[in-house]
Gaussian input, Z-matrix of N, CA and C with variables (Angstrom, degrees):
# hf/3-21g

backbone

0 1
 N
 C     1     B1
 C     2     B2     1     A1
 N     3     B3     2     A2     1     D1
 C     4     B4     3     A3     2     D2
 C     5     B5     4     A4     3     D3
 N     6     B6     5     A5     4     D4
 C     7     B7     6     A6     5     D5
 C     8     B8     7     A7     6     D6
 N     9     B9     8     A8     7     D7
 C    10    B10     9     A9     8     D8
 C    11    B11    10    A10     9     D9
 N    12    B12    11    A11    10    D10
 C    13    B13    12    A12    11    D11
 C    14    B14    13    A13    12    D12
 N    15    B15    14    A14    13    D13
 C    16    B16    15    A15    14    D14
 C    17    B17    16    A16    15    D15
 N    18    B18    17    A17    16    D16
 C    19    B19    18    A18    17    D17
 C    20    B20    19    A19    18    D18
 N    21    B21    20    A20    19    D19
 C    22    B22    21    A21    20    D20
 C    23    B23    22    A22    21    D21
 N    24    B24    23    A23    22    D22
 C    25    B25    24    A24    23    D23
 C    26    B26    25    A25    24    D24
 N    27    B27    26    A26    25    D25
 C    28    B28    27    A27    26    D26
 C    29    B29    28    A28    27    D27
 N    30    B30    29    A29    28    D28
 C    31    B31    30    A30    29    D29
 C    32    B32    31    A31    30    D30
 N    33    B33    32    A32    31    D31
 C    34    B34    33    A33    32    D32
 C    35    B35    34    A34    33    D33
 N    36    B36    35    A35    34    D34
 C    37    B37    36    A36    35    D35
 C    38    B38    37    A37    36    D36
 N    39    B39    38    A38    37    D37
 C    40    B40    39    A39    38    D38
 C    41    B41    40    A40    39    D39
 N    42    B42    41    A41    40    D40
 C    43    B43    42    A42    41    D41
 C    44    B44    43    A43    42    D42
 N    45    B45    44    A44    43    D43
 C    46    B46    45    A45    44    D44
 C    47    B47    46    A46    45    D45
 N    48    B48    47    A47    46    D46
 C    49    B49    48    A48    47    D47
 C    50    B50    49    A49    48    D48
 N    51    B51    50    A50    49    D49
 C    52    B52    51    A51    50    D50
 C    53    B53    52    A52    51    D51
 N    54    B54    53    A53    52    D52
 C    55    B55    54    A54    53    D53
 C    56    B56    55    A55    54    D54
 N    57    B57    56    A56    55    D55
 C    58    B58    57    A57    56    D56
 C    59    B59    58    A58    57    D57
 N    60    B60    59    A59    58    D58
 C    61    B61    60    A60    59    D59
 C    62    B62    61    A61    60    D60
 N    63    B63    62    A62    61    D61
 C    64    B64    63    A63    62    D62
 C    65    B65    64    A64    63    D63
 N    66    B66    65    A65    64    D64
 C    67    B67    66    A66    65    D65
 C    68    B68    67    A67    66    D66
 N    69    B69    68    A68    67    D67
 C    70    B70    69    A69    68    D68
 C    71    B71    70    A70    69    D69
 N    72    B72    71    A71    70    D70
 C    73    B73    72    A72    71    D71
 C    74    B74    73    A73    72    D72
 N    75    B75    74    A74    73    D73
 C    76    B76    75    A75    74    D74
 C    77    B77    76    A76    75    D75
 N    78    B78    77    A77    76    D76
 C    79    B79    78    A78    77    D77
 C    80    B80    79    A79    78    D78
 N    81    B81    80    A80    79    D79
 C    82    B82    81    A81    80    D80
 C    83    B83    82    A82    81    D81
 N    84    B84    83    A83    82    D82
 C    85    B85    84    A84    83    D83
 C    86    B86    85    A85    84    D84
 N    87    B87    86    A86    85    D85
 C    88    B88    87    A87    86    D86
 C    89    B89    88    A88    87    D87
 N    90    B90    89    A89    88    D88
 C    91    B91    90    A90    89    D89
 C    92    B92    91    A91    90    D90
 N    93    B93    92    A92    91    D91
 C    94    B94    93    A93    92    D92
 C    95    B95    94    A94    93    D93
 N    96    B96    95    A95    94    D94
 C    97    B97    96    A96    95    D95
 C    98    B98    97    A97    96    D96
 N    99    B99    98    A98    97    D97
 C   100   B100    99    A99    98    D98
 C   101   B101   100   A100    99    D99
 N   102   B102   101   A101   100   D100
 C   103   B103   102   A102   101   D101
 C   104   B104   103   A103   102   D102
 N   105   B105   104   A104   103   D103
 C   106   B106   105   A105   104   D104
 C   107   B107   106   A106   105   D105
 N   108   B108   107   A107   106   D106
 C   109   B109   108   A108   107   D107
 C   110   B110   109   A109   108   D108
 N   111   B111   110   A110   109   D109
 C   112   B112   111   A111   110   D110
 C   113   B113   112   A112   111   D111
 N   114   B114   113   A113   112   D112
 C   115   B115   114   A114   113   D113
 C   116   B116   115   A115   114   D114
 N   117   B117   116   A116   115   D115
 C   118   B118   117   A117   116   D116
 C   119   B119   118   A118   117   D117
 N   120   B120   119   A119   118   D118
 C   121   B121   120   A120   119   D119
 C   122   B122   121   A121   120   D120
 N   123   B123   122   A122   121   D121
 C   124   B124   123   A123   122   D122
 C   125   B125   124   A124   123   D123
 N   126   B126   125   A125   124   D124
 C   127   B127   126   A126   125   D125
 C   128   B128   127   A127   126   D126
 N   129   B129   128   A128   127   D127
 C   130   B130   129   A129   128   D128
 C   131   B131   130   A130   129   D129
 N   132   B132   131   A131   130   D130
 C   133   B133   132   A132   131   D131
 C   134   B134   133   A133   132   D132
 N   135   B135   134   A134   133   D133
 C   136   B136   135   A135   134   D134
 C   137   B137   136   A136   135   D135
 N   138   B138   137   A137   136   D136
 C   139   B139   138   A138   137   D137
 C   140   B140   139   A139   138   D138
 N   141   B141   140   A140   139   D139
 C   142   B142   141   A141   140   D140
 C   143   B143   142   A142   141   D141
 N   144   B144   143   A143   142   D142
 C   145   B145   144   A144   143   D143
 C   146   B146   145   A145   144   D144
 N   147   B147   146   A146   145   D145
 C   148   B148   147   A147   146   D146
 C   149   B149   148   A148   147   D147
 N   150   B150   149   A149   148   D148
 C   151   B151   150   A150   149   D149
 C   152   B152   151   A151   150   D150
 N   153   B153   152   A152   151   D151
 C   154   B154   153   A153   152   D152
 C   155   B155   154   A154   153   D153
 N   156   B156   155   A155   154   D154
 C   157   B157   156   A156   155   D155
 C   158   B158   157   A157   156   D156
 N   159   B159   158   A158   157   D157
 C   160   B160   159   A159   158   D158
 C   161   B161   160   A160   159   D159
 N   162   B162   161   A161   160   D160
 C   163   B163   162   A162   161   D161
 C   164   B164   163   A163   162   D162
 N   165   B165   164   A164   163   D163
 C   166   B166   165   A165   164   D164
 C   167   B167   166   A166   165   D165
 N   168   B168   167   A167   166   D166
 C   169   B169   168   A168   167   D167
 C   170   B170   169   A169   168   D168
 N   171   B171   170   A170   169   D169
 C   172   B172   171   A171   170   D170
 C   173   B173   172   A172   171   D171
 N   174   B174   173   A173   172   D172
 C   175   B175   174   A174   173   D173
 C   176   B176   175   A175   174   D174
 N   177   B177   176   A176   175   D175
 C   178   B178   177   A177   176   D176
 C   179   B179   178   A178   177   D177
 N   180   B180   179   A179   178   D178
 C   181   B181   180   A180   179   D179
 C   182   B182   181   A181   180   D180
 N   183   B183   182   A182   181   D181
 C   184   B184   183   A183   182   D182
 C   185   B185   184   A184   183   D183
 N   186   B186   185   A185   184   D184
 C   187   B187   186   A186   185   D185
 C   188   B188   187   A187   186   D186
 N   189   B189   188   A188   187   D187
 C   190   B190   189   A189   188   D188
 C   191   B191   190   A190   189   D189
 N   192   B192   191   A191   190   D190
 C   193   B193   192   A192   191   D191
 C   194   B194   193   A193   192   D192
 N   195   B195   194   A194   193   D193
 C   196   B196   195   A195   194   D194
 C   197   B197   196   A196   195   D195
 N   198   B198   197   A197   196   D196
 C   199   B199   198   A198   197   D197
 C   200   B200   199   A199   198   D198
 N   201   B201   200   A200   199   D199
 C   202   B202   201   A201   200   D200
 C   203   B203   202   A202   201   D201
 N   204   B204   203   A203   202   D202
 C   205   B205   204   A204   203   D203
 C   206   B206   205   A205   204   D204
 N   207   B207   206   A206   205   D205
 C   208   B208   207   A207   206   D206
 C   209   B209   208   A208   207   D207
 N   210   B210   209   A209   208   D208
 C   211   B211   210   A210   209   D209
 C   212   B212   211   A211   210   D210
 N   213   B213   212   A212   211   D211
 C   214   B214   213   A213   212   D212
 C   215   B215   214   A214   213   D213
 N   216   B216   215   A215   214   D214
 C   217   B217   216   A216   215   D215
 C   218   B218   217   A217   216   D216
 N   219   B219   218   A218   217   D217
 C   220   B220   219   A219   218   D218
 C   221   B221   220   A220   219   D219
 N   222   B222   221   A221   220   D220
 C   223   B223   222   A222   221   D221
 C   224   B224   223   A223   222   D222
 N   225   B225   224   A224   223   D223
 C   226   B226   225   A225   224   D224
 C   227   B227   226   A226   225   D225
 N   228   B228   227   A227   226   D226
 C   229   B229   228   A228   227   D227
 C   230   B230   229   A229   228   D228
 N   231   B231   230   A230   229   D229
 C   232   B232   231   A231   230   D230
 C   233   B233   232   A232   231   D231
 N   234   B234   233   A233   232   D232
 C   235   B235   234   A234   233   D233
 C   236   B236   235   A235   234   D234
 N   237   B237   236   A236   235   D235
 C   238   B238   237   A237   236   D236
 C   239   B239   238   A238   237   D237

   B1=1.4525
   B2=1.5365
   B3=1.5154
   B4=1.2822
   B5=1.7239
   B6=1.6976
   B7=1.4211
   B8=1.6315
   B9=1.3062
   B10=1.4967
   B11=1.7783
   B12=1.6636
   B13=1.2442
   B14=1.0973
   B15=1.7224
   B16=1.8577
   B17=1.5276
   B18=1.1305
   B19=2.0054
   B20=1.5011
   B21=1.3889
   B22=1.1698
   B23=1.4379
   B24=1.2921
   B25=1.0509
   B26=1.4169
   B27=1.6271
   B28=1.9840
   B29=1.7270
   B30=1.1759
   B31=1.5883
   B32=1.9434
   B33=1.7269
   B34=1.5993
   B35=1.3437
   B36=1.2895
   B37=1.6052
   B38=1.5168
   B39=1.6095
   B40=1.0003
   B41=1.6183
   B42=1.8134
   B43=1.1267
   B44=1.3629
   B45=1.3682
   B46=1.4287
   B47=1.7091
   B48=1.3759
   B49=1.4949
   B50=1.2135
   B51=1.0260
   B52=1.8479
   B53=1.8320
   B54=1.1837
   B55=1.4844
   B56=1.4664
   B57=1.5208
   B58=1.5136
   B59=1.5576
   B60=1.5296
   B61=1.7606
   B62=1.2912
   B63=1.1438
   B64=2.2327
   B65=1.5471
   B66=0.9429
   B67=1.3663
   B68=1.4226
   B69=1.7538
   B70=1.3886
   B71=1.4920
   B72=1.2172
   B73=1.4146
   B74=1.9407
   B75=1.3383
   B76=2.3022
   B77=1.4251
   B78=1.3269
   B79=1.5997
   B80=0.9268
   B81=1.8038
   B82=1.5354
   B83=1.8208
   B84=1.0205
   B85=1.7098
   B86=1.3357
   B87=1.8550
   B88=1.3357
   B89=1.7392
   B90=1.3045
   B91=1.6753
   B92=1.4986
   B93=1.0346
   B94=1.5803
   B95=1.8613
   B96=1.5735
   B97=1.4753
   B98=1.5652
   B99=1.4929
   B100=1.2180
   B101=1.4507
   B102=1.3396
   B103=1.5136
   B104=1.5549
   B105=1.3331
   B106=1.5004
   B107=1.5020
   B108=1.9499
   B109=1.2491
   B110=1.2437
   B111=1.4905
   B112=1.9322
   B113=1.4291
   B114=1.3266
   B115=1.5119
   B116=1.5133
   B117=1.5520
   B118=1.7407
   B119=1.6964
   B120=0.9336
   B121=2.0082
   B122=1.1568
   B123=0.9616
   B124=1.6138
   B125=1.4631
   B126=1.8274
   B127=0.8955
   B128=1.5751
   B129=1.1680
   B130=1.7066
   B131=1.3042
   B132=1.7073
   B133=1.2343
   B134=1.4314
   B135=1.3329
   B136=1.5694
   B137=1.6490
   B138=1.1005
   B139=1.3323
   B140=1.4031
   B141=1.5829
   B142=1.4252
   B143=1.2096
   B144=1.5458
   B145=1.2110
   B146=1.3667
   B147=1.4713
   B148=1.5455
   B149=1.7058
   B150=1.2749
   B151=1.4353
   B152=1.5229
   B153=1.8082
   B154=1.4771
   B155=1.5709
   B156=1.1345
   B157=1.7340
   B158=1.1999
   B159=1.7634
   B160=1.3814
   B161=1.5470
   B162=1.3250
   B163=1.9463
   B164=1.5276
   B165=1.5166
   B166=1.5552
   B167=1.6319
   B168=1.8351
   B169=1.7759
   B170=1.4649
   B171=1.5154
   B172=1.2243
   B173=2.1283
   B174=1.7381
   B175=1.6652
   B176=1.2319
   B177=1.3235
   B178=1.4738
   B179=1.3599
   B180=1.3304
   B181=1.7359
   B182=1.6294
   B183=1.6785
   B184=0.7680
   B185=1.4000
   B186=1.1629
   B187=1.5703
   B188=1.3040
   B189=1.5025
   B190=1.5197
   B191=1.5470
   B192=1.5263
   B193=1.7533
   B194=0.9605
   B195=1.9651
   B196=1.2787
   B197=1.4025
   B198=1.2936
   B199=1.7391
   B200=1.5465
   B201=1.5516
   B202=1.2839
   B203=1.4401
   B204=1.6248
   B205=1.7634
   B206=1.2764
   B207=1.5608
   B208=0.9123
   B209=1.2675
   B210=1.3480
   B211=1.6040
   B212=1.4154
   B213=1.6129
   B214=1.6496
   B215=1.0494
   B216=1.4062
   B217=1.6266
   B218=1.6274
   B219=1.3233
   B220=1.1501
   B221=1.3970
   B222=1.4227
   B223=1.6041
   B224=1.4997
   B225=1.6323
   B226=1.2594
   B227=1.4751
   B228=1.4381
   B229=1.4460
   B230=1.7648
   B231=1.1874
   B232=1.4147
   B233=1.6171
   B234=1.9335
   B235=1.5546
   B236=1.4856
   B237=1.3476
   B238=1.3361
   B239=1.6814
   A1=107.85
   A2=124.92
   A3=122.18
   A4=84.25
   A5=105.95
   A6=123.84
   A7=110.17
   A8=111.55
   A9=120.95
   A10=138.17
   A11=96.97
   A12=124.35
   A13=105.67
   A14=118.02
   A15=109.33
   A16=103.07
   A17=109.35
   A18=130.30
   A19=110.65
   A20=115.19
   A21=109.90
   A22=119.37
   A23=140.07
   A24=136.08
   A25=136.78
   A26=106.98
   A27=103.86
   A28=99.11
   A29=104.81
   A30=88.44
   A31=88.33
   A32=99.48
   A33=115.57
   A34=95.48
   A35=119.86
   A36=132.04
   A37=103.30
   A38=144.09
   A39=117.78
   A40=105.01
   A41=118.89
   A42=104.16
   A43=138.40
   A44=171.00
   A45=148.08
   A46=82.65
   A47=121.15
   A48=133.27
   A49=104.12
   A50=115.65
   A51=107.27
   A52=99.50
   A53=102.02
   A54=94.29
   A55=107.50
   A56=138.82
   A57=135.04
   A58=118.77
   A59=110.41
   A60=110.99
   A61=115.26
   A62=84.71
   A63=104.91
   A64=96.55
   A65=153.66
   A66=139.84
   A67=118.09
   A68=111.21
   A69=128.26
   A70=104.34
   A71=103.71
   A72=135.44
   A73=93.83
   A74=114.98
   A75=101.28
   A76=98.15
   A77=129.49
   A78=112.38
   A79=142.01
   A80=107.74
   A81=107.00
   A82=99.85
   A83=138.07
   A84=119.86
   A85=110.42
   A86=108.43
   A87=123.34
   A88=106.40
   A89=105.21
   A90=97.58
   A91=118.92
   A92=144.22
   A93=173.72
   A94=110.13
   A95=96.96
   A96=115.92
   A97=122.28
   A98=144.15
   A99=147.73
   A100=121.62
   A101=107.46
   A102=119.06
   A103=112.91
   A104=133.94
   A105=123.62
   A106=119.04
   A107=106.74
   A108=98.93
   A109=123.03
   A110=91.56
   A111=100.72
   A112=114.74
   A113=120.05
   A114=118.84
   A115=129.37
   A116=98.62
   A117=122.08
   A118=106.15
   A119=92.12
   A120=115.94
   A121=117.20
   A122=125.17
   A123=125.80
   A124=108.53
   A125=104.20
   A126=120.97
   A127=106.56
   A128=113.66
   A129=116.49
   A130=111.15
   A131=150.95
   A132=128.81
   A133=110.12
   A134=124.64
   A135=132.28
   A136=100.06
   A137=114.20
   A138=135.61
   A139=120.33
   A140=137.07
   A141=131.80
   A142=110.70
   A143=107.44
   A144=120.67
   A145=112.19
   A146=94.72
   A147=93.46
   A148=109.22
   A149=110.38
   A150=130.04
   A151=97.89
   A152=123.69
   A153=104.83
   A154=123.96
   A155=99.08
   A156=113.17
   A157=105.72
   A158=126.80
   A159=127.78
   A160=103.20
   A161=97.62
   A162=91.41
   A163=142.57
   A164=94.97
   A165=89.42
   A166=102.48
   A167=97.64
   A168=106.93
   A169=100.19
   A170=130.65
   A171=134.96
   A172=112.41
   A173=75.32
   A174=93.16
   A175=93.33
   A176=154.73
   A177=135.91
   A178=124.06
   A179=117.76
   A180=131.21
   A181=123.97
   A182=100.50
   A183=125.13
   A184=131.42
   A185=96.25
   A186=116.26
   A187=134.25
   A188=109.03
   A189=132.52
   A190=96.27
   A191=105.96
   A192=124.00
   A193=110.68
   A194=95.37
   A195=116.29
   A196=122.03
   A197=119.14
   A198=115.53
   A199=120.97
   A200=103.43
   A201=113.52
   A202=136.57
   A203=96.29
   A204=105.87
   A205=113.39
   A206=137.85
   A207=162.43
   A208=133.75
   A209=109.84
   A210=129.39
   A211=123.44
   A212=135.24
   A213=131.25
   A214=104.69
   A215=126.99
   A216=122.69
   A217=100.29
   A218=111.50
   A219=104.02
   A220=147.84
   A221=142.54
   A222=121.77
   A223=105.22
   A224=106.44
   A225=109.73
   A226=117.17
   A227=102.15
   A228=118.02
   A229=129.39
   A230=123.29
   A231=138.85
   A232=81.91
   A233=103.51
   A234=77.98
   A235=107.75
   A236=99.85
   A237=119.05
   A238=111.69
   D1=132.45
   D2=179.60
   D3=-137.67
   D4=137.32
   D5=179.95
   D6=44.06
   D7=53.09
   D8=-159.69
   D9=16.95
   D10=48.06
   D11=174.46
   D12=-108.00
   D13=146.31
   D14=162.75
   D15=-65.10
   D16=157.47
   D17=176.22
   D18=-137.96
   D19=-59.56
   D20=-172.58
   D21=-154.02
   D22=109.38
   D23=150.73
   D24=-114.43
   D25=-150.55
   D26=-152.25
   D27=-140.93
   D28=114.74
   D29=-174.67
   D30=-143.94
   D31=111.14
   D32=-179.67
   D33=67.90
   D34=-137.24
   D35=-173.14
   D36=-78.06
   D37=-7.75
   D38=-155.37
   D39=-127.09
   D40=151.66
   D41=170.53
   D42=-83.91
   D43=-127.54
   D44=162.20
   D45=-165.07
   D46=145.69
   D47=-174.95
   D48=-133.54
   D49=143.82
   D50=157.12
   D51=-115.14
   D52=120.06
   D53=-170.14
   D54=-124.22
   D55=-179.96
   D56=166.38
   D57=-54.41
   D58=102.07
   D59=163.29
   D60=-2.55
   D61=-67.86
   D62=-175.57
   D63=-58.49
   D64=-14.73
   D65=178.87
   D66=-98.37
   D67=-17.26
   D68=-172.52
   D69=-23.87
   D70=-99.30
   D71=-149.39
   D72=-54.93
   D73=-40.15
   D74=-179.27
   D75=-97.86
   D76=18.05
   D77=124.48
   D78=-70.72
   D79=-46.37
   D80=179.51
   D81=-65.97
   D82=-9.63
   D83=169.97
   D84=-44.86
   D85=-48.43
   D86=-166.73
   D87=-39.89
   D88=143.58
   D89=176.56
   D90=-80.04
   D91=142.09
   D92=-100.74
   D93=-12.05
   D94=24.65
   D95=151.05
   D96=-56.15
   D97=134.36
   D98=163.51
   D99=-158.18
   D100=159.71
   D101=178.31
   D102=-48.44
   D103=103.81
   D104=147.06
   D105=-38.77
   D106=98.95
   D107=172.36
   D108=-117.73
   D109=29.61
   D110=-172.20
   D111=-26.49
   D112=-46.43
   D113=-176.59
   D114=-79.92
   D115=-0.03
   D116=174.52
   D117=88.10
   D118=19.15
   D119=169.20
   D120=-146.10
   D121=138.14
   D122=176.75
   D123=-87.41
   D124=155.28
   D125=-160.34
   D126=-116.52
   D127=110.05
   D128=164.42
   D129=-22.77
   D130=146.63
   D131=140.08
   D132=97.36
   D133=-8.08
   D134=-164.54
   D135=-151.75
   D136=143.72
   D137=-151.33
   D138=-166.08
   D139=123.09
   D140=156.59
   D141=-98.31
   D142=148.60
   D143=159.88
   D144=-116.44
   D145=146.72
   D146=-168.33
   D147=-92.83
   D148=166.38
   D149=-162.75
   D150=-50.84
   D151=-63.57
   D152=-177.21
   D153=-85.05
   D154=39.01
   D155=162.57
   D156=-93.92
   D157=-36.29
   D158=-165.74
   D159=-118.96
   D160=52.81
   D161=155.81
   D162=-92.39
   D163=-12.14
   D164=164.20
   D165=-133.79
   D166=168.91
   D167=-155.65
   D168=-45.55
   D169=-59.77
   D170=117.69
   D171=72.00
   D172=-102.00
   D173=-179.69
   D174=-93.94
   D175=-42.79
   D176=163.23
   D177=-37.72
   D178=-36.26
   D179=161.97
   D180=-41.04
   D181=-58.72
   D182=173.69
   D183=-39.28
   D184=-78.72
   D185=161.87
   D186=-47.79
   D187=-40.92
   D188=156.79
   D189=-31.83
   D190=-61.36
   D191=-158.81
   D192=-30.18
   D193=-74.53
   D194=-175.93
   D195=-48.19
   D196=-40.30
   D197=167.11
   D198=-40.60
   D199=-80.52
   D200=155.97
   D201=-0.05
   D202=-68.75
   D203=179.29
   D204=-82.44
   D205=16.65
   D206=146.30
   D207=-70.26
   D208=-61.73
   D209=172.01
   D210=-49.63
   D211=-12.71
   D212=152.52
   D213=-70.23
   D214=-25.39
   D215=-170.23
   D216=-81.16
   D217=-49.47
   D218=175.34
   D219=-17.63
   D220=121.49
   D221=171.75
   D222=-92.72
   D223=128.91
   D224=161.68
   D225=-46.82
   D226=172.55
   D227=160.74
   D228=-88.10
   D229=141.39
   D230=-162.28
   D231=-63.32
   D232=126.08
   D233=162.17
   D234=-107.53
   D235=-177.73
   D236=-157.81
   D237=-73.33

């Protein structure tokens, strides 16, 4: 959670992003890029990368980034 938005998490080997709509689709090109379909649908805006995409600080940076420069745009969640 960054500014109490999701950003980034870890679920088994893979990382989960919430990144810009508009960027969706020429990320997933990226290699061990894919649709977040935790819910058995994919999700606009959400994305895993898989574990040997992020082996050095590098492409973990990266990706981090892209979350990041995302997350003011972001809308939080309704809280409860």
């Amino acid at each position: 959670m960054v500014d109490d938005k999701m950003c980034v998490g870890v679920l088994k080997d893979s990382m989960m992003l919430r990144i810009d709509p508009t960027m969706h689709g020429t990320l997933l090109k990226k290699e061990g890029c894919r649709e977040m379909d935790f819910t058995k649908r994919p999700m606009r805006g959400m994305v895993f990368v898989d574990s040997f995409a992020l082996e050095t600080d590098r492409e973990l940076g990266d990706w981090i980034q892209i979350a990041l420069e995302f997350n003011p745009r972001a809308k939080a969640s309704k809280k409860k």
